[in-house]
N, C-alpha and C positions, 0 to 999 in steps of 0.2 A: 129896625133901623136900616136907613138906606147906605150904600157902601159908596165913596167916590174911587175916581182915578188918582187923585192928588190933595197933597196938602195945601189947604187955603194960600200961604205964602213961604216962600225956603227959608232955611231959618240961616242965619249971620255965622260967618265964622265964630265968633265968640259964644253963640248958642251951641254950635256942632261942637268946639272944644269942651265948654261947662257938661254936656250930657255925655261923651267920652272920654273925660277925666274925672267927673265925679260923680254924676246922678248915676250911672251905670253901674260904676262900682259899689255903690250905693247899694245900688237893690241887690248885688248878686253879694256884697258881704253879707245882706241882711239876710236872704235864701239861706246861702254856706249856713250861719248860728241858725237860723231856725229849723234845719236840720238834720244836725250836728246836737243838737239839745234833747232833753228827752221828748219824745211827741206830744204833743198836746192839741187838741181839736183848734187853738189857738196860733198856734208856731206853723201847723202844718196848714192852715189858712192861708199864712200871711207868704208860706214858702210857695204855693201851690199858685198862687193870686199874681202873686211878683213873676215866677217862672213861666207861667202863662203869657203875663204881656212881655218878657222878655222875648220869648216864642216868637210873638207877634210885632214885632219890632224886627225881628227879622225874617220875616214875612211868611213866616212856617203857620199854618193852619190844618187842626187834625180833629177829628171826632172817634168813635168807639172803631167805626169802621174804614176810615179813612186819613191820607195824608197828604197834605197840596200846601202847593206855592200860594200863598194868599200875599199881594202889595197893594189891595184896595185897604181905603181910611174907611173909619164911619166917621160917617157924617153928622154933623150937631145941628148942623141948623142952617138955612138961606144956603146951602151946598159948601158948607166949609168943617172941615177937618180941622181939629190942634192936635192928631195923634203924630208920632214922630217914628218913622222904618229906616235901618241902616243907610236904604236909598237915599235920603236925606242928608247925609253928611259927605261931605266930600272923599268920591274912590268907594262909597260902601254901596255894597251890593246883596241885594236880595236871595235868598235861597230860590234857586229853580227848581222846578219839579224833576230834571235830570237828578240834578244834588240829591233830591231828597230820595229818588228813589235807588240811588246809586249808596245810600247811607246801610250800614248795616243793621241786619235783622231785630239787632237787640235796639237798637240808636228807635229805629221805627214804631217799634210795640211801645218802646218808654215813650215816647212821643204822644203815638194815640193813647197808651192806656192814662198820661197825664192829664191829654186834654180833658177828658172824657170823664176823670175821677175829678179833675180841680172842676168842670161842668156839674157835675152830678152831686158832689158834697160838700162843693165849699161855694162857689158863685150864686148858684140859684137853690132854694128853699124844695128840695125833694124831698120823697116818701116810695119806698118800694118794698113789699115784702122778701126778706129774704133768712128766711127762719133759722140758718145756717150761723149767721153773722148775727142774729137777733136775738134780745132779751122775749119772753111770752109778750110783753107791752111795747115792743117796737122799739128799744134802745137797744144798741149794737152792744152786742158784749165787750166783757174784759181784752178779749185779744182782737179787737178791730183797729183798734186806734195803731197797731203796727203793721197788720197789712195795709192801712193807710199812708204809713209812715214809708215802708219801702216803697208803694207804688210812686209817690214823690218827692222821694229821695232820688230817685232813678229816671224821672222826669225832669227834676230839678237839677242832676252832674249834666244829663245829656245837654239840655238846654246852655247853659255854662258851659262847657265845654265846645258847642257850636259858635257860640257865643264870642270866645276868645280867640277862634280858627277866624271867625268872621273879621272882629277888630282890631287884628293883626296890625301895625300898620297907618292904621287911623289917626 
């Protein structure tokens, strides 16, 4: 999918206030209980999925091996976006690539190893040998579901926590 510079149209004061006064908090209560709850391939989906476009909403884009300023949309269609980034609301601003590399070491690993985990087992449909974490038939064992659990547990405070540094204010 192709990326724009901008969103189709800005959105209205009363859009910018309804998504930081209550969609926002919305997704990051729901994060916090899914959790906060005991893990479940279910919860930490829903945690991992939400904290991700949190992420990306505030323009932080990262993979296994990397972390950058991302404030391109994608694109839907005839060159128009409906995705919505801090930059969109009045006063809010995007993470720069200083910020993020001036963030601390642990802030950075949770980052990538978020993306890269909500990438790899909860967005898209993978398969990877890994005999360690593996039933003989390819289901993770009994104790995966908690290295799961803290890798986005620890993706999901940092994200939140940048999150509210950002909307300070708003």
């Amino acid at each position: 999918m192709s990326r724009l510079q901008n969103r189709f149209h800005p959105l209205t004061v009363l859009e910018q206030r309804h998504l930081v006064d209550e969609a926002i908090p919305n997704r990051v209560s729901l994060v916090e209980q899914c959790v906060r709850e005991a893990p479940t391939f279910g919860r930490l989906t829903t945690a991992a999925i939400h904290a991700r476009a949190l992420a990306g909403f505030l323009g932080i884009g990262a993979d296994r091996t990397g972390l950058w300023a991302d404030g391109r949309y994608y694109d839907h269609g005839s060159s128009e976006s409906y995705e919505v980034k801090v930059s969109d609301i009045k006063n809010g601003a995007l993470f720069t690539q200083a910020e993020l590399d001036a963030l601390p070491a642990v802030d950075r690993e949770a980052l990538r190893v978020g993306f890269d985990t909500t990438n790899r087992e909860f967005a898209h449909l993978t398969f990877w040998s890994d005999p360690a974490n593996q039933q003989p038939h390819g289901a993770p064992n009994d104790n995966y579901i908690h290295d799961l659990a803290n890798r986005i547990s620890r993706f999901a405070e940092t994200v939140i926590r940048l999150l509210d540094q950002r909307l300070k204010g708003l």
